[in-house]
PyMOL Python script that loads the backbone (N, CA, C, O; Angstrom):
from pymol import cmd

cmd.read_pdbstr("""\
ATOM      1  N   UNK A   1     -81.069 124.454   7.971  1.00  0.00           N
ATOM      2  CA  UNK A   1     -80.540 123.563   8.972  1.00  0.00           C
ATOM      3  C   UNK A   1     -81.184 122.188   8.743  1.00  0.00           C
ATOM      4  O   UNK A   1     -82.400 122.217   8.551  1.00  0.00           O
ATOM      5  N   UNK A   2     -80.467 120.765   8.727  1.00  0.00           N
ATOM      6  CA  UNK A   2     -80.581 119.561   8.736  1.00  0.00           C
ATOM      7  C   UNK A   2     -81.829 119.474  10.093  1.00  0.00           C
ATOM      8  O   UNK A   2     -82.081 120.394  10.871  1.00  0.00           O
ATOM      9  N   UNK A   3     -82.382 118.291  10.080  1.00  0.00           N
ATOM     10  CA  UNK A   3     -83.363 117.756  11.039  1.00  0.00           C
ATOM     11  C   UNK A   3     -81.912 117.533  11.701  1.00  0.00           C
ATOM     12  O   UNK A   3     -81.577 118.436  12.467  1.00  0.00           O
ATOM     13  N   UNK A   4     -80.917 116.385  11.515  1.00  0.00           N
ATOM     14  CA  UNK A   4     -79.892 115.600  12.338  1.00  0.00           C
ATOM     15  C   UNK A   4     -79.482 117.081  12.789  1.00  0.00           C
ATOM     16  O   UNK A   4     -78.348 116.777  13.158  1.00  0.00           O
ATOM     17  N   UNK A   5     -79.544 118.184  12.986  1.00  0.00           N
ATOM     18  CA  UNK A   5     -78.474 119.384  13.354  1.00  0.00           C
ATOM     19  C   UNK A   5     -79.303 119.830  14.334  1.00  0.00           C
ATOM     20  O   UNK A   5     -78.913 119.770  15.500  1.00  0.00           O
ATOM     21  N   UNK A   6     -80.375 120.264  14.074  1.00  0.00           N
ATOM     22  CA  UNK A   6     -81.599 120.933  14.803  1.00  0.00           C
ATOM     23  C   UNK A   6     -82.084 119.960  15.981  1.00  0.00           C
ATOM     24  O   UNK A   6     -82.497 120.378  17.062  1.00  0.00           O
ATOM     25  N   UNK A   7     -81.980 118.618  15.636  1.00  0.00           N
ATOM     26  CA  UNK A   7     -81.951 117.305  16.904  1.00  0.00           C
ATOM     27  C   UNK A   7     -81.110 117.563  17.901  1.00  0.00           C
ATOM     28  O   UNK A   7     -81.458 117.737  19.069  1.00  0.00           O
ATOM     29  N   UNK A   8     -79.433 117.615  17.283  1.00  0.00           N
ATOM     30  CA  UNK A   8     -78.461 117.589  17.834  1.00  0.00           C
ATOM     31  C   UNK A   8     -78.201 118.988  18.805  1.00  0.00           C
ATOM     32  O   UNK A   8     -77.320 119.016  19.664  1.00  0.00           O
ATOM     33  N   UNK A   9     -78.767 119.699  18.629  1.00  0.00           N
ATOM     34  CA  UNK A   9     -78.689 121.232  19.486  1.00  0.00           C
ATOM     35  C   UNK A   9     -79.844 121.043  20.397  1.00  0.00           C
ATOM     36  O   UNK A   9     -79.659 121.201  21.604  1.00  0.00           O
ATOM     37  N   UNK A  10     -81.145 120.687  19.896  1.00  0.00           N
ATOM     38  CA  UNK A  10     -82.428 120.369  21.137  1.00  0.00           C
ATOM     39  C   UNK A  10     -81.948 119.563  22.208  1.00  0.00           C
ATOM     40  O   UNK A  10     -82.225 119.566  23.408  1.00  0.00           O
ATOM     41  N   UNK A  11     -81.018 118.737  21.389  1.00  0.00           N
ATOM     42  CA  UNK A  11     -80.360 117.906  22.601  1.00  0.00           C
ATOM     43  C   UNK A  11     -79.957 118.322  23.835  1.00  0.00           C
ATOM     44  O   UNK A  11     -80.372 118.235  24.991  1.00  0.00           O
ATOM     45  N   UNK A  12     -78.535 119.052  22.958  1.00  0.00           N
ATOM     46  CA  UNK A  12     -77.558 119.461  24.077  1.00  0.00           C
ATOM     47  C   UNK A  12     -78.197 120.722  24.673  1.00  0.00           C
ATOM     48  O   UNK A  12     -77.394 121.558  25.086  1.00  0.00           O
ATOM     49  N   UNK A  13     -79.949 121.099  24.828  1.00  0.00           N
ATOM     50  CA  UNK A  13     -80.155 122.222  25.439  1.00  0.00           C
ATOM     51  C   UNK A  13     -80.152 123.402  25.053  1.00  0.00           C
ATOM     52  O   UNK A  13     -80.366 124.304  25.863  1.00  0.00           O
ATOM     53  N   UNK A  14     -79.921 123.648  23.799  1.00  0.00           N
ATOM     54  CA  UNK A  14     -80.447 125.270  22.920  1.00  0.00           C
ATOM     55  C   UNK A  14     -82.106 125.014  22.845  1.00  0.00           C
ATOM     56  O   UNK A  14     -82.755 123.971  22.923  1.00  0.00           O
ATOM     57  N   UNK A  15     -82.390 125.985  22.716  1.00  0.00           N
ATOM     58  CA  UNK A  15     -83.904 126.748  22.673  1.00  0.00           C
ATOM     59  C   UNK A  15     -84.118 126.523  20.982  1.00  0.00           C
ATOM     60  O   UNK A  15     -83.915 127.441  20.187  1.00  0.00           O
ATOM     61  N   UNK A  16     -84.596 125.044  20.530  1.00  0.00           N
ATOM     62  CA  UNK A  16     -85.041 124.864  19.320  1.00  0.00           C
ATOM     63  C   UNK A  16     -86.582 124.829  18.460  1.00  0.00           C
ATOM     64  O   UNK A  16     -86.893 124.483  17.320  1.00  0.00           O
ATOM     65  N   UNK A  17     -87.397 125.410  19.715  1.00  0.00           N
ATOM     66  CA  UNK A  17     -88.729 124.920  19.635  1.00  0.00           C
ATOM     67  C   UNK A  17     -89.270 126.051  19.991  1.00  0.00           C
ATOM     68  O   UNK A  17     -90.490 125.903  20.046  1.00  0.00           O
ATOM     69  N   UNK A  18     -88.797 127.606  20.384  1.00  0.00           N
ATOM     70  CA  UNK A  18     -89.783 128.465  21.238  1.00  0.00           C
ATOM     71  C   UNK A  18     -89.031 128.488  22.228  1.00  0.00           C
ATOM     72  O   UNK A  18     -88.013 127.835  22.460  1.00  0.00           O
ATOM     73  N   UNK A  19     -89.778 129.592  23.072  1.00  0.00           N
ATOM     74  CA  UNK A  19     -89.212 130.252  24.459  1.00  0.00           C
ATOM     75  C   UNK A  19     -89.146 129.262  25.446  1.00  0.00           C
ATOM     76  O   UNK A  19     -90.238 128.694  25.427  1.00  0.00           O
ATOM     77  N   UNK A  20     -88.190 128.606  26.574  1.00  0.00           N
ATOM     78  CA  UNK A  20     -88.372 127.869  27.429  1.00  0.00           C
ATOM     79  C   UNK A  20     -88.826 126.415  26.871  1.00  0.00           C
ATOM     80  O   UNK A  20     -89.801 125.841  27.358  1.00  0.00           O
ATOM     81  N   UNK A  21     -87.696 125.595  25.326  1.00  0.00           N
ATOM     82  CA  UNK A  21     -88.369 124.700  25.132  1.00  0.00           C
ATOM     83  C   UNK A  21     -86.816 123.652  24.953  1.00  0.00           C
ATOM     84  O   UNK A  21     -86.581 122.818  24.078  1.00  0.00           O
ATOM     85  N   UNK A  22     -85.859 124.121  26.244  1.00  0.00           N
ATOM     86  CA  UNK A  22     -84.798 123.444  26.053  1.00  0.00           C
ATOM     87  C   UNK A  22     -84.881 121.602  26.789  1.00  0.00           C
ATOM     88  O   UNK A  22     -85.715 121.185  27.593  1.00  0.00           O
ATOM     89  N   UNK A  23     -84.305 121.220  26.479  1.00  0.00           N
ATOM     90  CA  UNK A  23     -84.232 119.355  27.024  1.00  0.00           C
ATOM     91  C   UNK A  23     -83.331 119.067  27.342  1.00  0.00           C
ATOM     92  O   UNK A  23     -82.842 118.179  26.643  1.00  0.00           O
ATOM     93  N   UNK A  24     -82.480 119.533  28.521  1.00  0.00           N
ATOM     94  CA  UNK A  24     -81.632 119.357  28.897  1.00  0.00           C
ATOM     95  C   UNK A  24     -81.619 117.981  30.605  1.00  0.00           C
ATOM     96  O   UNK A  24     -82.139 118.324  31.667  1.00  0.00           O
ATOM     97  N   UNK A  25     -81.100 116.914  30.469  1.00  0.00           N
ATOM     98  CA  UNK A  25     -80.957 116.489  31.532  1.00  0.00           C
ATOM     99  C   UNK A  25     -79.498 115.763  32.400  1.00  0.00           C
ATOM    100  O   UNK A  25     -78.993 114.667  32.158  1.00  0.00           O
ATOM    101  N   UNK A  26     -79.289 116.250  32.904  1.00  0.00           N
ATOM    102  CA  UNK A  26     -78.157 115.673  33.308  1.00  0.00           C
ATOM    103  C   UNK A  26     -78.435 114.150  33.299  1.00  0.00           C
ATOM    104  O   UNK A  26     -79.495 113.543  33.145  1.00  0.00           O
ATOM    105  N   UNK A  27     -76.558 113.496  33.613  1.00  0.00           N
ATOM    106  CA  UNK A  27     -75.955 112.185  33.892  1.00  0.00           C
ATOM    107  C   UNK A  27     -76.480 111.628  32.484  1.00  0.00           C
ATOM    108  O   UNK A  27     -77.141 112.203  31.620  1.00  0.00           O
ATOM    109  N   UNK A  28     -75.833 109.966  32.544  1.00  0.00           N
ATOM    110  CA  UNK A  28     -75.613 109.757  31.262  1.00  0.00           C
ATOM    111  C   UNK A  28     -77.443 109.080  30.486  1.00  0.00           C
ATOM    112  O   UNK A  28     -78.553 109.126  31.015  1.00  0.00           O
ATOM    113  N   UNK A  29     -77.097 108.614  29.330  1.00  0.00           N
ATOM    114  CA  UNK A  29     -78.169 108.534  28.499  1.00  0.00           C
ATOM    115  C   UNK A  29     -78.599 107.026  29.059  1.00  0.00           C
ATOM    116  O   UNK A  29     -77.855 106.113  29.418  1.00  0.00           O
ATOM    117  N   UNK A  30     -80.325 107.085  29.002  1.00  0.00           N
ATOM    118  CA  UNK A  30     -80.655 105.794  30.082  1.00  0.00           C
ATOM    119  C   UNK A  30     -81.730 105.435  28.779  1.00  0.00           C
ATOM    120  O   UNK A  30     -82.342 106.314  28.172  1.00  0.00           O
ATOM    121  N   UNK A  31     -81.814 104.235  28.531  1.00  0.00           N
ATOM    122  CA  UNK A  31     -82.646 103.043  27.554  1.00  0.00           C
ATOM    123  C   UNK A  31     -83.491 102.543  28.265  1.00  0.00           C
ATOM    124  O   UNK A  31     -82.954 101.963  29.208  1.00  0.00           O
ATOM    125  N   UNK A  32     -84.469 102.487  28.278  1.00  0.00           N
ATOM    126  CA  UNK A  32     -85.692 101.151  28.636  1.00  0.00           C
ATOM    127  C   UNK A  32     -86.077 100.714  27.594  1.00  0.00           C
ATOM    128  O   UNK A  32     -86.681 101.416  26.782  1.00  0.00           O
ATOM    129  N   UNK A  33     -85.769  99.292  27.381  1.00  0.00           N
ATOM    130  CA  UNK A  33     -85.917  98.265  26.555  1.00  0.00           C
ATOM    131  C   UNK A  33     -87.371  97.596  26.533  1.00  0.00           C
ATOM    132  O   UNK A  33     -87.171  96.471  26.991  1.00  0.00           O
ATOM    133  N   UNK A  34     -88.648  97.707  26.252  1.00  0.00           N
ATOM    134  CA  UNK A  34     -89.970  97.071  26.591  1.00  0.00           C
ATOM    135  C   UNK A  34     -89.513  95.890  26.181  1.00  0.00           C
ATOM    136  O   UNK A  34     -88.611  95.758  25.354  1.00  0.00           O
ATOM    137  N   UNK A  35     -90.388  94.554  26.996  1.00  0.00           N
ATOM    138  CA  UNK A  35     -89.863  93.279  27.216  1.00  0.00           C
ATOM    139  C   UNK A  35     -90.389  92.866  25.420  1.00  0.00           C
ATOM    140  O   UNK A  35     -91.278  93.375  24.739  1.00  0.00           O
ATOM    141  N   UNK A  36     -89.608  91.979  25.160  1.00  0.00           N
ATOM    142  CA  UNK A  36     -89.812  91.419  23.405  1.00  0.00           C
ATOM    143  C   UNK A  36     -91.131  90.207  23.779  1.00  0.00           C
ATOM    144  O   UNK A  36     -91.604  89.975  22.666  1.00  0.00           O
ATOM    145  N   UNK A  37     -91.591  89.707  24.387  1.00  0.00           N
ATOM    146  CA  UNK A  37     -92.442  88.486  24.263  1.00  0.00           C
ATOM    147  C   UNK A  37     -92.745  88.526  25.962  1.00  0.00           C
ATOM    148  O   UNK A  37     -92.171  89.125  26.872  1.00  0.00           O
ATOM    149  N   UNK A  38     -93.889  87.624  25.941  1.00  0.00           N
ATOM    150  CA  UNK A  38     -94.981  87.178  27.135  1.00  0.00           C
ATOM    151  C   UNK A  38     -93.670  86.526  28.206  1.00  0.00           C
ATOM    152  O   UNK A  38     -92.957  85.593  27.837  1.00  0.00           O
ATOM    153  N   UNK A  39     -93.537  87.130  29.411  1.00  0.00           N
ATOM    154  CA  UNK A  39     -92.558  86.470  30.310  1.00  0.00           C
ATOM    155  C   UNK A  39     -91.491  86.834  30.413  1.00  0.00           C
ATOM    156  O   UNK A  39     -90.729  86.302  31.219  1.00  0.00           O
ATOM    157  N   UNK A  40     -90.980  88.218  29.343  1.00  0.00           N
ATOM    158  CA  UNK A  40     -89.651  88.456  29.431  1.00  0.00           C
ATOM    159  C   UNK A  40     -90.201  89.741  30.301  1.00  0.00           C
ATOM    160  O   UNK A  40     -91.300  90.213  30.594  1.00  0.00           O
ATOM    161  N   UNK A  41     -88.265  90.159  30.643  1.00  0.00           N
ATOM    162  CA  UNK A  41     -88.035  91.550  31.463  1.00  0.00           C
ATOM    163  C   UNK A  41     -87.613  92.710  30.947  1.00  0.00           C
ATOM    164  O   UNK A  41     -86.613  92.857  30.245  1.00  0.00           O
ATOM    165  N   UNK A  42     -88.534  93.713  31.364  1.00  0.00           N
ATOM    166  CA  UNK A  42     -87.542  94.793  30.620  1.00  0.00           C
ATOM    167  C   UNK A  42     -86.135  95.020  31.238  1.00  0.00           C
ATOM    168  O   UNK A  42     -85.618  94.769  32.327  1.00  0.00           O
ATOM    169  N   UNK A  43     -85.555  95.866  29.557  1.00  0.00           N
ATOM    170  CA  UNK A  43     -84.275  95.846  29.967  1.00  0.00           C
ATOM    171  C   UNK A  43     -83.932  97.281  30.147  1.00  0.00           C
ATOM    172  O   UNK A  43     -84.554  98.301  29.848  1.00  0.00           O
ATOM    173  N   UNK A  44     -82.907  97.114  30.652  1.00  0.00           N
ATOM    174  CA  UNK A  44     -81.691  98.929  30.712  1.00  0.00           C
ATOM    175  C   UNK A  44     -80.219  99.031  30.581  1.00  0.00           C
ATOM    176  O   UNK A  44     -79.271  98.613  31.245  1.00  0.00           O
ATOM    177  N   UNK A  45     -80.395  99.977  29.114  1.00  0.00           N
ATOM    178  CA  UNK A  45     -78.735 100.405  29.062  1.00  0.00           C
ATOM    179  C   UNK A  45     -78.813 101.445  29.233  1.00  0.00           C
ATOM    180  O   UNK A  45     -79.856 102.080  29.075  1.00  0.00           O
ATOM    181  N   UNK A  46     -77.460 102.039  29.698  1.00  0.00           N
ATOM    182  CA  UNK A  46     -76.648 103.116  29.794  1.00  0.00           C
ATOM    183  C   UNK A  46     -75.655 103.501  29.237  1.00  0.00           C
ATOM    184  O   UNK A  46     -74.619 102.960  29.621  1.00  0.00           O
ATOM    185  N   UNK A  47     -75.535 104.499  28.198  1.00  0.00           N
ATOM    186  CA  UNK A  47     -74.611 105.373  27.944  1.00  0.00           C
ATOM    187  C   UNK A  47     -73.413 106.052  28.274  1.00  0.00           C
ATOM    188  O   UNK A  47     -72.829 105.898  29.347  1.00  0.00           O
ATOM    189  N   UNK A  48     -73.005 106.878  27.272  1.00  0.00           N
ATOM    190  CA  UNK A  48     -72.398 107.532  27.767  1.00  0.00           C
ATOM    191  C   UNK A  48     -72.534 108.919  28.476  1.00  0.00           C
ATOM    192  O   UNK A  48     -73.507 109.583  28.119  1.00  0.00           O
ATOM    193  N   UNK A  49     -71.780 109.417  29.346  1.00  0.00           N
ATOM    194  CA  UNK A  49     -72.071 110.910  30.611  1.00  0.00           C
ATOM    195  C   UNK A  49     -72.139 111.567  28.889  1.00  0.00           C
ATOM    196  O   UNK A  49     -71.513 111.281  27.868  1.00  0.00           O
ATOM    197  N   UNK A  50     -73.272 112.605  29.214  1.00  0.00           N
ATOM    198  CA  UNK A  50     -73.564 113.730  27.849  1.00  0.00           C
ATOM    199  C   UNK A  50     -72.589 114.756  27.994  1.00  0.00           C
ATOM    200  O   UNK A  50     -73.065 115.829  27.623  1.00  0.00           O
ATOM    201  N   UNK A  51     -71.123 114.877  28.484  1.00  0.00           N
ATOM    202  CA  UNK A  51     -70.083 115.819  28.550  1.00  0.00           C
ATOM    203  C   UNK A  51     -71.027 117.279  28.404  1.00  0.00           C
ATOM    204  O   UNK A  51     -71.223 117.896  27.357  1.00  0.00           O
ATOM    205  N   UNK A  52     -71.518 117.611  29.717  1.00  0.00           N
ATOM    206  CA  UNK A  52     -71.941 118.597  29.948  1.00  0.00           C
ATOM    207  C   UNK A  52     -71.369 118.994  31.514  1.00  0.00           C
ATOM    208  O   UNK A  52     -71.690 120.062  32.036  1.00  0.00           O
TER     209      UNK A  52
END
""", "prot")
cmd.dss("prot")
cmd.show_as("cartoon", "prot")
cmd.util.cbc("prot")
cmd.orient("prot")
């Protein structure tokens, strides 16, 4: 199995790591951006809903 395959299933919540080691969270995918330079704001995007 690919790393990109074995990512892609930890994702969506299969047991890729051991017993009880799924990552599943609902609503869509959330970004925090750490601010680039002295004075700026962090930022936030949002995704798309993870069709679950």
């Amino acid at each position: 199995m690919t790393f990109a395959e074995w990512l892609y299933r930890y994702l969506f919540g299969e047991e890729m790591a051991g017993w009880d080691s799924a990552a599943v969270y609902p609503g869509p995918v959330w970004l925090e951006y750490p601010p680039a330079g002295p004075g700026q704001h962090t930022r936030e995007a949002y995704g798309p809903e993870r069709g679950m």
